[in-house]
N, CA and C atoms as a LAMMPS dump frame, in Angstrom:
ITEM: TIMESTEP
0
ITEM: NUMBER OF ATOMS
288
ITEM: BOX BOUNDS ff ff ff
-5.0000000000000000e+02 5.0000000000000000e+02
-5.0000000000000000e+02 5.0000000000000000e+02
-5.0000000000000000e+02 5.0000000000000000e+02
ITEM: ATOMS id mol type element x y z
1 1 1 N 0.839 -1.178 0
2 1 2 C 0 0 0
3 1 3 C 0.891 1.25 0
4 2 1 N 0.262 1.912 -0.271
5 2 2 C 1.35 3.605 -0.802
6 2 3 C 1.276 4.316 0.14
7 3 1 N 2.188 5.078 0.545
8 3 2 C 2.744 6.058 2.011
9 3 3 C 0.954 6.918 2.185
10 4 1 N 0.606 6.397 3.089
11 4 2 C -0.539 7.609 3.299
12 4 3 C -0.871 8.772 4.336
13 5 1 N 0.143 8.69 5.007
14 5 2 C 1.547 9.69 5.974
15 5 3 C 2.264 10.69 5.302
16 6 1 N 1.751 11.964 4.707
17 6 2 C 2.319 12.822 4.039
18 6 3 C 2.87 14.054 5.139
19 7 1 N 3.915 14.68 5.101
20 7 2 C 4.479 15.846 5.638
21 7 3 C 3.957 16.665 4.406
22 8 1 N 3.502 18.33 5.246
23 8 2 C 3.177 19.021 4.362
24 8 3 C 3.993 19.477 2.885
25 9 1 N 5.401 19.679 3.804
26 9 2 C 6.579 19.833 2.824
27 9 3 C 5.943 18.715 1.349
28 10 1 N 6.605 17.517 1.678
29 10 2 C 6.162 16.554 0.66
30 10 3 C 4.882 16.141 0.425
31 11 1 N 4.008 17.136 0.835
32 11 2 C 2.468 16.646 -0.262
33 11 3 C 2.505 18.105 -0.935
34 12 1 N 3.13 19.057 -0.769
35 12 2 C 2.796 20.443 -1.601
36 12 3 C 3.73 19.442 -2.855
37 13 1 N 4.765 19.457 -2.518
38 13 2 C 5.711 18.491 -3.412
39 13 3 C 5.101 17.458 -4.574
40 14 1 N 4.253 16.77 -4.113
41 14 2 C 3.864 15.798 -5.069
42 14 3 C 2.389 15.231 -4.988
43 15 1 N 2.165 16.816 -5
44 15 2 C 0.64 16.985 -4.571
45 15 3 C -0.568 16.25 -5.866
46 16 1 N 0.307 15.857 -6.837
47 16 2 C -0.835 15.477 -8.109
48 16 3 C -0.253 13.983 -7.575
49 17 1 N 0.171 13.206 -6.741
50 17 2 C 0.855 12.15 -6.856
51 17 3 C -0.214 11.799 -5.433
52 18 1 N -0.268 12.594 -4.584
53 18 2 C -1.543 12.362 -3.296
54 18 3 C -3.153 12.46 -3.799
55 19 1 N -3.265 13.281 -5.181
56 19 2 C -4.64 13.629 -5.388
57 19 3 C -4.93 12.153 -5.71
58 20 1 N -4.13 11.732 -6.609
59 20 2 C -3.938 10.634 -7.383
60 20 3 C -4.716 8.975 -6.271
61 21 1 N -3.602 9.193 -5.321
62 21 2 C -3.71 8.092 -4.326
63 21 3 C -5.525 8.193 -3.693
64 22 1 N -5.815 9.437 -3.221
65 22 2 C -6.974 10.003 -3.05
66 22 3 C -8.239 9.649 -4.164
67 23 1 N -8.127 9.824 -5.252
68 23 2 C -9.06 9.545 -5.707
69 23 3 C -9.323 7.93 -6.147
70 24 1 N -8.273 7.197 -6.141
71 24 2 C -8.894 5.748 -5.625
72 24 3 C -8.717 5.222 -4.437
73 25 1 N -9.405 5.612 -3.47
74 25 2 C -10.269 5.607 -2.452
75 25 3 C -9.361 5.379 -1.416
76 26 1 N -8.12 6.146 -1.388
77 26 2 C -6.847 5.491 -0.029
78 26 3 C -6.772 7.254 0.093
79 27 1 N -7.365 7.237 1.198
80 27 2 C -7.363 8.592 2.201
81 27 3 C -5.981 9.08 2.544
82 28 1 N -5.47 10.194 2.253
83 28 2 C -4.451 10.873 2.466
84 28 3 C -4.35 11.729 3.626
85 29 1 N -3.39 11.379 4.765
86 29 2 C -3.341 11.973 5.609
87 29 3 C -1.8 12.714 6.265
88 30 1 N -2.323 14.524 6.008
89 30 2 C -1.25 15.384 5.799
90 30 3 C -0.724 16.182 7.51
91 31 1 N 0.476 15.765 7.889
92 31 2 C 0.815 16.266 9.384
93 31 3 C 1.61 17.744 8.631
94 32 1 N 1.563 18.656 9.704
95 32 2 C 2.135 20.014 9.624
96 32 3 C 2.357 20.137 10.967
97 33 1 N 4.024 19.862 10.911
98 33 2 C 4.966 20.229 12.082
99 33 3 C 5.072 18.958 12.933
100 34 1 N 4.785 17.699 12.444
101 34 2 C 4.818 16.672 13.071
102 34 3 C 3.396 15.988 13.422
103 35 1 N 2.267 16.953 13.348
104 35 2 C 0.903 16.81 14.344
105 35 3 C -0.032 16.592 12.837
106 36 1 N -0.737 15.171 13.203
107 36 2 C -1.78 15.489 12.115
108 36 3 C -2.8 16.604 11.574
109 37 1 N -2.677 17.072 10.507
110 37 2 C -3.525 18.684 10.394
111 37 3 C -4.92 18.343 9.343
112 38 1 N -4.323 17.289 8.195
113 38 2 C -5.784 17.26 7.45
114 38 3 C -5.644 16.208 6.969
115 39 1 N -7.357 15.928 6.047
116 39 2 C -7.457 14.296 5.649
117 39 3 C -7.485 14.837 3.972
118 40 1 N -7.138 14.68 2.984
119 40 2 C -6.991 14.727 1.715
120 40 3 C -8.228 13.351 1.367
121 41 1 N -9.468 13.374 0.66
122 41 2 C -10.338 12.089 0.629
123 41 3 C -10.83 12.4 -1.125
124 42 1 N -11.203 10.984 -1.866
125 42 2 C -11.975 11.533 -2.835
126 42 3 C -13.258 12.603 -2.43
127 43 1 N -13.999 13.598 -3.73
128 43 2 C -14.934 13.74 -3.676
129 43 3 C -15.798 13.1 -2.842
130 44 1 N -16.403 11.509 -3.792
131 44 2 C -17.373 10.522 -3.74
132 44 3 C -17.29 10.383 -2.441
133 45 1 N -15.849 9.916 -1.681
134 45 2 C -15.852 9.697 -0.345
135 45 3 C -16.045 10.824 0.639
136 46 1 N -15.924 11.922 0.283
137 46 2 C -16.535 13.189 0.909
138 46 3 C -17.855 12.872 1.36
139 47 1 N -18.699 13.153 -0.003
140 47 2 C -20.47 12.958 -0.213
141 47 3 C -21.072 11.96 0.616
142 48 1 N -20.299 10.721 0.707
143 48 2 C -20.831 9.551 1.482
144 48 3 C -20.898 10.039 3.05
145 49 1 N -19.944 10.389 3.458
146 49 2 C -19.514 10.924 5.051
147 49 3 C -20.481 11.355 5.174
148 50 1 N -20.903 12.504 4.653
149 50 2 C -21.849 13.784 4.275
150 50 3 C -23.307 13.267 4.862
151 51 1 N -22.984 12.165 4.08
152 51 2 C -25.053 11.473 4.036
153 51 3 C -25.103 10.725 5.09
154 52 1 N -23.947 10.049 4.938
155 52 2 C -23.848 9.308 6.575
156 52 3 C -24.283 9.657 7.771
157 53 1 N -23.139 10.766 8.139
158 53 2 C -23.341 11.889 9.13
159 53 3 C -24.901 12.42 9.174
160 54 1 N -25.539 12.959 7.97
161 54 2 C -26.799 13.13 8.286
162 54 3 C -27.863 12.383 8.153
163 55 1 N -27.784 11.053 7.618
164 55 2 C -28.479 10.175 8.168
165 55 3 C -28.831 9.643 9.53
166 56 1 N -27.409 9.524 10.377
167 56 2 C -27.465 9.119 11.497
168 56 3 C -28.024 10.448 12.492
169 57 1 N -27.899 11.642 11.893
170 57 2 C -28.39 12.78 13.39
171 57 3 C -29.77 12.626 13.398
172 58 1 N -29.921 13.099 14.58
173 58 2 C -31.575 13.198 14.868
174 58 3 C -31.97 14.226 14.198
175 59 1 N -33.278 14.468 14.276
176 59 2 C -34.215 15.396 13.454
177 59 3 C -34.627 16.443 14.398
178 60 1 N -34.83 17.532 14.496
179 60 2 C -34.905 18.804 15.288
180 60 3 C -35.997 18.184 16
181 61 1 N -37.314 17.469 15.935
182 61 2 C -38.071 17.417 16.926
183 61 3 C -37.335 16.093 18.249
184 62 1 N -36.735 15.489 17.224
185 62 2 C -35.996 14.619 18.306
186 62 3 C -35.246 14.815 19.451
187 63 1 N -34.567 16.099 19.172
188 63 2 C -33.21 16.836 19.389
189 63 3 C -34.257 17.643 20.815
190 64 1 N -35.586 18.091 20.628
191 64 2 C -36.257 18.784 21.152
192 64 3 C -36.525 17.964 22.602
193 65 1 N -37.08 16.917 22.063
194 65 2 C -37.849 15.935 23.034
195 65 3 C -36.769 15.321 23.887
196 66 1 N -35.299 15.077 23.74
197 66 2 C -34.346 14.755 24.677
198 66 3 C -33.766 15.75 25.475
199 67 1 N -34.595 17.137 25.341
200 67 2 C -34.223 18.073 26.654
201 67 3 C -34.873 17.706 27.526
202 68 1 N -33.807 17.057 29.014
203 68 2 C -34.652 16.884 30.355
204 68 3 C -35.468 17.569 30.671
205 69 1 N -36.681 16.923 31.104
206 69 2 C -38.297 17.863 31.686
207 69 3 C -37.439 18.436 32.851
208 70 1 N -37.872 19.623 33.735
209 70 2 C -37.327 20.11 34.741
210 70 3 C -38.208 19.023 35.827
211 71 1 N -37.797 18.251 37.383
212 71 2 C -38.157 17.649 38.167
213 71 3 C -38.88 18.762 39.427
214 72 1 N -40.357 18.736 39.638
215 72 2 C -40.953 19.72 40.829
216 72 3 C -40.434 20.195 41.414
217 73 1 N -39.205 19.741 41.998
218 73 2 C -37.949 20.264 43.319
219 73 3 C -37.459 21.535 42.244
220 74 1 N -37.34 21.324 41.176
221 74 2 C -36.31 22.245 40.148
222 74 3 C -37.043 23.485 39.819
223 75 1 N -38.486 23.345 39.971
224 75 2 C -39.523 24.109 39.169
225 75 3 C -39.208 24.808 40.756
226 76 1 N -39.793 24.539 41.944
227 76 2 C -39.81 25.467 43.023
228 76 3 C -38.86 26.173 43.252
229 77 1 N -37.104 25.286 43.222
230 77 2 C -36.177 26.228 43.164
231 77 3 C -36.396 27.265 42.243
232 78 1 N -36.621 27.142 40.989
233 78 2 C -36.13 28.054 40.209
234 78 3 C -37.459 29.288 40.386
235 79 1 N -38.724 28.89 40.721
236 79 2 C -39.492 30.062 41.337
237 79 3 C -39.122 31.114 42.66
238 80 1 N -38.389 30.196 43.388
239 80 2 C -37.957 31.052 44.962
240 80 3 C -37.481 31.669 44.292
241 81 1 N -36.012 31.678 43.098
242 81 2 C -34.793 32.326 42.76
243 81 3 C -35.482 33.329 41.867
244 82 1 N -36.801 33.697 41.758
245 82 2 C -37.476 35.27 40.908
246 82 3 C -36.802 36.162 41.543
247 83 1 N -36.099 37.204 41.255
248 83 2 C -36.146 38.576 41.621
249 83 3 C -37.444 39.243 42.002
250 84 1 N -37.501 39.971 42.564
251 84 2 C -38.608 40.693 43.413
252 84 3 C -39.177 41.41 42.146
253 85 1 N -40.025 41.768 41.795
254 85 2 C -40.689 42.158 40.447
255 85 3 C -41.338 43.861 41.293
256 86 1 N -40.712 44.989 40.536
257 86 2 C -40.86 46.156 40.878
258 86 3 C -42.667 46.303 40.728
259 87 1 N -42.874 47.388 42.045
260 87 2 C -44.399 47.612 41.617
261 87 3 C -44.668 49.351 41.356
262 88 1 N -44.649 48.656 39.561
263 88 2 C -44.403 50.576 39.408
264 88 3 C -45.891 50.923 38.779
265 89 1 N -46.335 51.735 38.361
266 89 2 C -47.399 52.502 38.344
267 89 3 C -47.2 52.543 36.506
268 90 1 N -47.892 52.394 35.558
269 90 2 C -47.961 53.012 34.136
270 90 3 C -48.833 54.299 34.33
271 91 1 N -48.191 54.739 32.835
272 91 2 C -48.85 56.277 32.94
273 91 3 C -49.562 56.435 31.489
274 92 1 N -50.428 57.122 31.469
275 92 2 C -51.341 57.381 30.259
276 92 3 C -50.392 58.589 29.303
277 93 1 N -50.381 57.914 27.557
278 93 2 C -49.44 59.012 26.774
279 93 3 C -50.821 59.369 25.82
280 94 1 N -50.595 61 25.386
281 94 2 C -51.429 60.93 24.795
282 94 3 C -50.824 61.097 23.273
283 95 1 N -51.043 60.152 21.557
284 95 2 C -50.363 60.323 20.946
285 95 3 C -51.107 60.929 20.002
286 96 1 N -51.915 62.144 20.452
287 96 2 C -52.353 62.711 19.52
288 96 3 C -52.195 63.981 18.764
């Protein structure tokens, strides 16, 4: 199998030689400064991830319905913790 451990130096280098490896379907993976930095992938194998990834997420009402209900103890705390609600007076404008 072909080096799929590229240093940036040597994939700017022989960068039609990684597209190459990349587009039949052997994922290229480019370190900068020693530390892995990016994945070089076909297209096709892009798109798939793509659908994958959003196949598997939940759907906004799903996403909705797994916010914990608050428990009675939580509801009273969080009523004691109101600020005192000012008792101010409104005033009549006239906008005529």
């Amino acid at each position: 199998m072909e080096n799929q451990l590229w240093s940036l130096q040597d994939a700017k280098a022989q960068f039609s030689h990684l597209v190459e490896s990349a587009l039949h379907g052997r994922a290229q993976h480019v370190t900068r400064h020693g530390k892995p930095a990016v994945v070089v992938l076909a297209e096709s194998d892009y798109i798939a991830l793509q659908r994958s990834a959003a196949a598997q997420a939940p759907g906004f009402v799903a996403h909705l319905l797994a916010i914990p209900k608050p428990t009675p103890a939580k509801r009273a705390k969080a009523k004691q913790a109101e600020p005192a609600r000012a008792k101010i007076a409104l005033r009549d404008i006239d906008f005529s």
